[in-house]
C-alpha positions in Angstrom: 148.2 58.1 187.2 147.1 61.1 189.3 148.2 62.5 192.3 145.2 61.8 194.4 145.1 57.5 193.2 148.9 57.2 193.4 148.8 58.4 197.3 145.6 56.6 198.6 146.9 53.1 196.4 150.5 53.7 198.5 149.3 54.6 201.8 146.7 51.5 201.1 149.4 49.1 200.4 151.5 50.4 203.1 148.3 49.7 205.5 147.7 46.5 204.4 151.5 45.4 204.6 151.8 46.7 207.8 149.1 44.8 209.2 149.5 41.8 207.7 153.3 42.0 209.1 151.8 42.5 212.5 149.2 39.9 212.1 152.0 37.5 211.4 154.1 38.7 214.1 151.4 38.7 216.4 149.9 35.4 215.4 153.9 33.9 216.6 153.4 35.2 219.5 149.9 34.6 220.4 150.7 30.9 219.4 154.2 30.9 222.0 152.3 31.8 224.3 149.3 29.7 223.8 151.5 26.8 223.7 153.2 28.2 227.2 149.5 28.4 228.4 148.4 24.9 227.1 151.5 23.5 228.5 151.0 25.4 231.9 147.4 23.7 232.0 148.7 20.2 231.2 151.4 20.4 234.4 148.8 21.6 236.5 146.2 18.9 235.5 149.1 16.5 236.2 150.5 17.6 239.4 146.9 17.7 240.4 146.5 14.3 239.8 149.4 13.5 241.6 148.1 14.9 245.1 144.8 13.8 244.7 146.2 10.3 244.0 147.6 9.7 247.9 143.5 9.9 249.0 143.0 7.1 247.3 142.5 3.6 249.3 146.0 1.7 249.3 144.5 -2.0 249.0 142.3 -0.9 246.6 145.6 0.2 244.3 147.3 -2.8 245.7 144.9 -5.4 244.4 145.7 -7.2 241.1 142.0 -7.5 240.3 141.0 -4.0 240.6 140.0 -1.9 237.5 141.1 1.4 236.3 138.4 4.0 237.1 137.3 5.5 233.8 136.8 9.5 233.0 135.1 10.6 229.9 137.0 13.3 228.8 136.9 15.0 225.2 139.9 17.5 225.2 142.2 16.2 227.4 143.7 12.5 227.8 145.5 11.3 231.3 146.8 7.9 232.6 147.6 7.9 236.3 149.9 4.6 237.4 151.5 3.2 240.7 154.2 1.2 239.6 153.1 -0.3 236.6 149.5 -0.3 237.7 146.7 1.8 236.0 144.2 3.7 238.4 142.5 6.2 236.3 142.1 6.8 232.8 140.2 8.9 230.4 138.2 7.3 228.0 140.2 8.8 225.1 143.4 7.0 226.4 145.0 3.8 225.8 145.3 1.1 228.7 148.7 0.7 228.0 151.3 3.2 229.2 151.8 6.0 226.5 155.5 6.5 227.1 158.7 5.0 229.6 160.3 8.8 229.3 161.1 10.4 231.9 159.1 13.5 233.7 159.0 16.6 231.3 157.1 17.5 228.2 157.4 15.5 224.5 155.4 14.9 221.5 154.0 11.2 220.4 151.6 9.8 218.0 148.4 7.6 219.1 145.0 7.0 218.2 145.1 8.4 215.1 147.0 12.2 216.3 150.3 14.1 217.7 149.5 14.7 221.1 151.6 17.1 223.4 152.5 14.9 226.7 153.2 16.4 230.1 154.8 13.4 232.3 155.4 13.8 235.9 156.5 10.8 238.1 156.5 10.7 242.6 159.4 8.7 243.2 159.2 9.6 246.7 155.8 8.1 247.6 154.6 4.6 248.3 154.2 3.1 246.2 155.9 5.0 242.8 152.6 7.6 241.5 152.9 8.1 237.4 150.8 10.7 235.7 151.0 10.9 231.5 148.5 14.2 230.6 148.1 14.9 227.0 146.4 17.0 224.7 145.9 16.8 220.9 148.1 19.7 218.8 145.6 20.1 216.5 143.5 21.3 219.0 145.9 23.4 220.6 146.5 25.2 217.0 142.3 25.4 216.4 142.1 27.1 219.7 144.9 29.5 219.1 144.0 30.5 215.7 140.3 30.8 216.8 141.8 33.6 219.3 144.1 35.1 217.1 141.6 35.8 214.5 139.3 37.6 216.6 142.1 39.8 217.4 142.9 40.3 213.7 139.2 40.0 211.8 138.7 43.5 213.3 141.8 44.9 212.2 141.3 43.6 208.6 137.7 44.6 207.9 138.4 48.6 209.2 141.0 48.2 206.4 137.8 49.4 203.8 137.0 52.6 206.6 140.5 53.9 206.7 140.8 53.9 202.8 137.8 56.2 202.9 139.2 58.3 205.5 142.4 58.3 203.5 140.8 59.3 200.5 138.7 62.0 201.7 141.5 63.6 203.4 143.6 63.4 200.1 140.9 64.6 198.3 140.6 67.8 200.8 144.6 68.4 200.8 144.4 68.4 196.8 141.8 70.6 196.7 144.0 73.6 195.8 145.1 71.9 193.2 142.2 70.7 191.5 140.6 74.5 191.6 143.7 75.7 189.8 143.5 73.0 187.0 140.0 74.5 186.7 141.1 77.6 186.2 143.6 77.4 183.8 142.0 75.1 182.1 139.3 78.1 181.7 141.7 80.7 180.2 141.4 81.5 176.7 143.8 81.4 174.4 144.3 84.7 174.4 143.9 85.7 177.9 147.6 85.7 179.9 145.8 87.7 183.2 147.2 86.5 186.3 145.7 83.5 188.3 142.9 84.3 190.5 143.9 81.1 193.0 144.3 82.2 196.5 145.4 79.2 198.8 146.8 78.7 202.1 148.7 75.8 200.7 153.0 76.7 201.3 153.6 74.3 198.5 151.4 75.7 195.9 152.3 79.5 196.2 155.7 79.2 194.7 153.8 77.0 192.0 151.1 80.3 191.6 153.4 82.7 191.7 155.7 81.3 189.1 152.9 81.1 187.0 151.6 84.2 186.9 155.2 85.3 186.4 155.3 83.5 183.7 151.9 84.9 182.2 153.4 88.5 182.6 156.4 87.6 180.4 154.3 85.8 177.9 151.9 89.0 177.7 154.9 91.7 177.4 156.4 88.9 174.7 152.9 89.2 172.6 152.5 93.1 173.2 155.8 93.3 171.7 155.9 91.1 169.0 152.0 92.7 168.1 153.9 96.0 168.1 156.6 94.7 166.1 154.1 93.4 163.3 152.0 97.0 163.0 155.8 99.0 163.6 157.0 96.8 160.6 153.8 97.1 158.2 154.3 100.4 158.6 157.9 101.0 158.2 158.0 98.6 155.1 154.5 99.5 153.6 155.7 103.1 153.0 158.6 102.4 151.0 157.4 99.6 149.2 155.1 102.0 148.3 157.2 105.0 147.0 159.6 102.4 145.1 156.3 101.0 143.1 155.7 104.4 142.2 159.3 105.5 141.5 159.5 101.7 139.3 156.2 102.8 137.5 157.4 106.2 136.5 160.8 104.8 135.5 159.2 102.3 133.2 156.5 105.0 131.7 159.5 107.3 131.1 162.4 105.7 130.7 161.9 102.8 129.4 162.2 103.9 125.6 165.5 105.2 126.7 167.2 102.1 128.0 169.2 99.2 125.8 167.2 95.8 126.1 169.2 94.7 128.7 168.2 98.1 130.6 164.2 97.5 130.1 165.0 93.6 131.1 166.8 94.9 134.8 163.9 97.7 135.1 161.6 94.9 134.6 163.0 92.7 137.1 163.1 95.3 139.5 159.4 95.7 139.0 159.1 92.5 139.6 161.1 92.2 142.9 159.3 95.3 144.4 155.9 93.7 143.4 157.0 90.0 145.0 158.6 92.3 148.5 155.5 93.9 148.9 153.6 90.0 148.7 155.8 88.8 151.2 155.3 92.1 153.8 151.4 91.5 153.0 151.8 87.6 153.6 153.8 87.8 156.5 151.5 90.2 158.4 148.4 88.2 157.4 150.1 84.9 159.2 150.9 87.0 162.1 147.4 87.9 162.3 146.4 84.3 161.5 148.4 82.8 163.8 146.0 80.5 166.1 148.1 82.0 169.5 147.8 85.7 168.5 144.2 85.7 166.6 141.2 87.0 169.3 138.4 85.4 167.1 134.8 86.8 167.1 132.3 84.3 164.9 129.8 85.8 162.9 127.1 84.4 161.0 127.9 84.8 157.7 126.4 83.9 154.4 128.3 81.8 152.5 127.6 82.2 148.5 128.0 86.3 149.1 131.3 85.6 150.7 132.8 83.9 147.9 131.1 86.5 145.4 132.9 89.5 147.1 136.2 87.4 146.8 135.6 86.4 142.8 134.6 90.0 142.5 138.1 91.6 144.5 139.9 89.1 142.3 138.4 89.7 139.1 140.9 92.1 136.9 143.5 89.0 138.1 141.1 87.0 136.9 140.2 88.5 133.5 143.9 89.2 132.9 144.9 85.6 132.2 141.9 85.4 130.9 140.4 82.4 133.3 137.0 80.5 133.0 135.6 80.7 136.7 132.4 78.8 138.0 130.7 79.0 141.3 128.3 76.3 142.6 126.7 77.0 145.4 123.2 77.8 147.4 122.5 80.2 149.6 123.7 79.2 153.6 124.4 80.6 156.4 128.0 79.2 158.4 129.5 80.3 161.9 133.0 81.6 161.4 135.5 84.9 161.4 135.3 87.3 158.6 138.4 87.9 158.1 140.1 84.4 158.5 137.4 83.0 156.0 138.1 86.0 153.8 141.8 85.7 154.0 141.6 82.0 153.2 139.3 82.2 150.4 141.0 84.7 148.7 144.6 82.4 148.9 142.8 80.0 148.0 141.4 81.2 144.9 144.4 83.6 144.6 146.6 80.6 144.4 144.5 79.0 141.8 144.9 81.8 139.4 148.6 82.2 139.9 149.5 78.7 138.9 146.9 77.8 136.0 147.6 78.7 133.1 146.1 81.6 130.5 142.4 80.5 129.6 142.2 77.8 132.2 139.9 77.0 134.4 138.7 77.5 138.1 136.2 75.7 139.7 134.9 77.0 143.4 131.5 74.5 144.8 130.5 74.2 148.8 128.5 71.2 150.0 126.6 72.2 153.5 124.7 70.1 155.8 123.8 70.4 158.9 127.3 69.0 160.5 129.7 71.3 158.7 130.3 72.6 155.3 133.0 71.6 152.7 134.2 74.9 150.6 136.5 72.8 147.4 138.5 75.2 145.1 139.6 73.4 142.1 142.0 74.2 138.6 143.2 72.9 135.4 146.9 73.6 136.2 150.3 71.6 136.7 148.8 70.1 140.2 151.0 69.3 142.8 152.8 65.7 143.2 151.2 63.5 146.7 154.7 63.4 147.9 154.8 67.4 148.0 151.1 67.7 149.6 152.7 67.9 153.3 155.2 69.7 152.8 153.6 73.1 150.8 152.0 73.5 154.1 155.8 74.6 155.4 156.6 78.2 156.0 158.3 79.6 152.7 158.4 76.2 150.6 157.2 76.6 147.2 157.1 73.6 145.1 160.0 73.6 142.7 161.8 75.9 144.8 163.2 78.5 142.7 161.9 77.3 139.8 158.8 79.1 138.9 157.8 81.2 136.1 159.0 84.8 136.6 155.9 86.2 136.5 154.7 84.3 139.2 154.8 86.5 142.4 154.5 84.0 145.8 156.5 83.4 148.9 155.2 80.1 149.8 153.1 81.3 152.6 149.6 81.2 151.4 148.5 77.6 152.3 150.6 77.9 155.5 148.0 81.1 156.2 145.3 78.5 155.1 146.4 75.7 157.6 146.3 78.3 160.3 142.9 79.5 159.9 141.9 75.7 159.1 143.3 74.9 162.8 141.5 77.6 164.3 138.4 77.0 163.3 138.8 73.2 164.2 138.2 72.3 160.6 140.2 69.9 158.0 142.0 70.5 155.1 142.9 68.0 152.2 144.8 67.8 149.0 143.9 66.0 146.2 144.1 65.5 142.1 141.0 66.9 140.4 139.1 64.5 138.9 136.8 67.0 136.9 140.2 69.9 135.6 142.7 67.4 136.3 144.7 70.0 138.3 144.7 70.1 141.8 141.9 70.2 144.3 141.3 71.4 147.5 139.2 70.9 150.1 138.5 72.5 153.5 135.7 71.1 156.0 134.5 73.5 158.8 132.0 72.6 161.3 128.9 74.1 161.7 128.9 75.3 165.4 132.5 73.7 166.7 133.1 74.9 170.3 136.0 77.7 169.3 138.4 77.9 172.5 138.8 81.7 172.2 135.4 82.6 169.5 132.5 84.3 171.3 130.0 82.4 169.2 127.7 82.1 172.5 127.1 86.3 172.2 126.6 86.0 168.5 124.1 83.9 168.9 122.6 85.8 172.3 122.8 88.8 169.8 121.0 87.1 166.7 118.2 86.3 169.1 117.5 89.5 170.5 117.2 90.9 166.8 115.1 88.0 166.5 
């Protein structure tokens, strides 16, 4: 969940809870003191009666034939007695007394409802004056509520108004933050420069200048291991070099010289200088490789000439275990780095001649479309087993370990070199049983025009249409 939809959900909820906490708190007291006010109406109605009540004509209370006057009356409901006489009524009350309690408030049942009754008797008059006023709860509680929600309706429906306020003002306070996601989400691969961001925000300028901190180690890590790479083909290139030619002369010379077991140790020391200087020449081709240290510039390139110059390079390999190689494919054009396609065909193929055997076969075919094209290398040797087909892609694994023939020179690095070049162009690479040599087979997929993170296919295309 993000920053800005985990604060404005919290503050939201803590809103909401807040008022509803008040709402209930305030609807208790809004009804206490309703029901004060209700009850403060009721004693006032009554004692009203009361004083009203000694006006009245005295024979006319007196007489046993007179009739109680009669009130309409549709919210409040009174009996007014002298002794056990009724004098006035409402017409929503009984003609009977309601209650013999004493003065004071209590709640009964009649007609139908629970009334609240204010009773208040004037013992000191002549004859004894009894008032009974009541009024229906429910109507006390209608009333109440009616008030209490037009206090708290407001409240509730502003609820919508602050959540925008809320989340515009997140929305400006993260602001800093969303402009340096975009940045570094911008950066090239490639590209360790420090940020740009300049914000008054205290929190974020630790954040920034850690960052670029960072950056500056990462760049004087790369400039050093980039130095290392170049420092080392130098310092190992040279030597190699010398010893191959010190081996050579040894074995044009001496050789006739030695016992067999001699010419069998000169050999293997041929052999050893020739796999050490593979393994130098693979190592520095995966450091160049490598995805986080390769600035990429796509090219267009045409395909079929491609894998002509690499068949041609690897020919005397070729023609010295004497392989049959085929090449199917058409003239296309592709998207993609000269050297990593170079470097991978050549492994590719390169690998194919080590491991098939003298007078076998080597099939190399594309398949284009407009999506992406498929380059498949294929041979009539041992194959590899499914089970090994994840790991040869392993740094330094060779299938069979140690158990190759002598005279094959590898390191186990070429299809990791393959992977890497695979990963950068954001293409696929699968292994497979050859249906057609029954060796192994080989496939990489490229797209046509994938968006490369740190490729500048945007200027070789600007450039291919101002030549245009």
């Amino acid at each position: 969940m993000s920053i800005r939809r985990y604060l404005v959900l919290i503050l939201l909820s803590i809103i909401t809870l807040v008022t509803f906490l008040a709402a209930i708190q305030g609807y208790k007291a809004s009804m206490s003191q309703a029901n004060d006010l209700f009850d403060e109406q009721l004693q006032i109605i009554g004692k009203t009666l009361l004083a009203t009540s000694a006006t009245y004509n005295k024979s006319a209370f007196e007489s046993p034939a007179s009739k109680a006057t009669v009130i309409r009356s549709d919210h409040i409901a009174y009996q007014l007695f002298s002794n056990e006489t009724l004098l006035l009524r409402t017409n929503n009350a009984p003609q009977m007394i309601l209650t013999d309690l004493p003065s004071g408030f209590t709640d009964l049942n009649f007609l139908g409802q629970r009334w609240r009754v204010f009773i208040e008797t004037a013992k000191e008059q002549q004859p004894h004056k009894r008032v009974l006023v009541a009024q229906p709860l429910e109507q006390r509680f209608s009333l109440a509520q009616d008030v209490i929600l037009s206090a708290v309706t407001p409240i509730i429906l502003v609820i919508p108004v602050i959540a925008l306020f809320i989340f515009m003002a997140i929305r400006q306070a993260l602001k800093p933050l969303t402009v340096l996601r975009r940045e570094l989400s911008e950066k090239k691969i490639n590209d360790l420069s420090k940020l740009s961001s300049q914000t008054s925000t205290k929190e974020l300028q630790p954040v920034i200048h850690t960052l670029n901190l960072l950056f500056e180690r990462l760049s004087s890590a790369f400039t050093r291991e980039r130095h290392f790479a170049s420092d080392a083909a130098h310092e190992l290139r040279t030597p190699l070099s010398v010893l191959k030619i010190n081996v050579h002369n040894l074995q044009m010379t001496q050789s006739e010289k030695l016992d067999k077991d001699g010419q069998v140790s000169l050999m293997q020391l041929g052999q050893s200088v020739d796999r050490m200087a593979h393994v130098v020449d693979q190592i520095l081709t995966l450091n160049r490789t490598n995805p986080d240290q390769l600035t990429m510039a796509v090219t267009q390139l045409e395909l079929q000439a491609l894998l002509q110059q690499v068949i041609s390079d690897l020919y005397p390999e070729i023609m010295k275990h004497q392989h049959d190689i085929s090449l199917e494919s058409q003239v296309s054009t592709i998207y993609a780095n000269e050297f990593a396609l170079l470097t991978l065909v050549k492994n590719l193929i390169g690998n194919a001649c080590k491991y098939t055997p003298n007078g076998g076969q080597i099939l190399v075919k594309t398949r284009v479309n407009e999506q992406s094209f498929t380059l498949i290398v294929e041979d009539s040797g041992p194959g590899i087993e499914q089970s090994e087909y994840d790991r040869v892609f392993d740094r330094f694994y060779r299938v069979g370990g140690d158990s190759h023939q002598s005279t094959v020179v590898g390191c186990g690095l070429g299809l990791a070199i393959v992977q890497h070049i695979v990963k950068l162009h954001q293409g696929k690479i699968t292994l497979a049983k050859s249906t057609q040599l029954n060796g192994l087979k080989v496939s990489v997929t490229f797209p046509q025009k994938a968006q490369f993170s740190n490729m500048k296919l945007n200027q070789c295309e600007q450039k291919q249409e101002d030549n245009t």
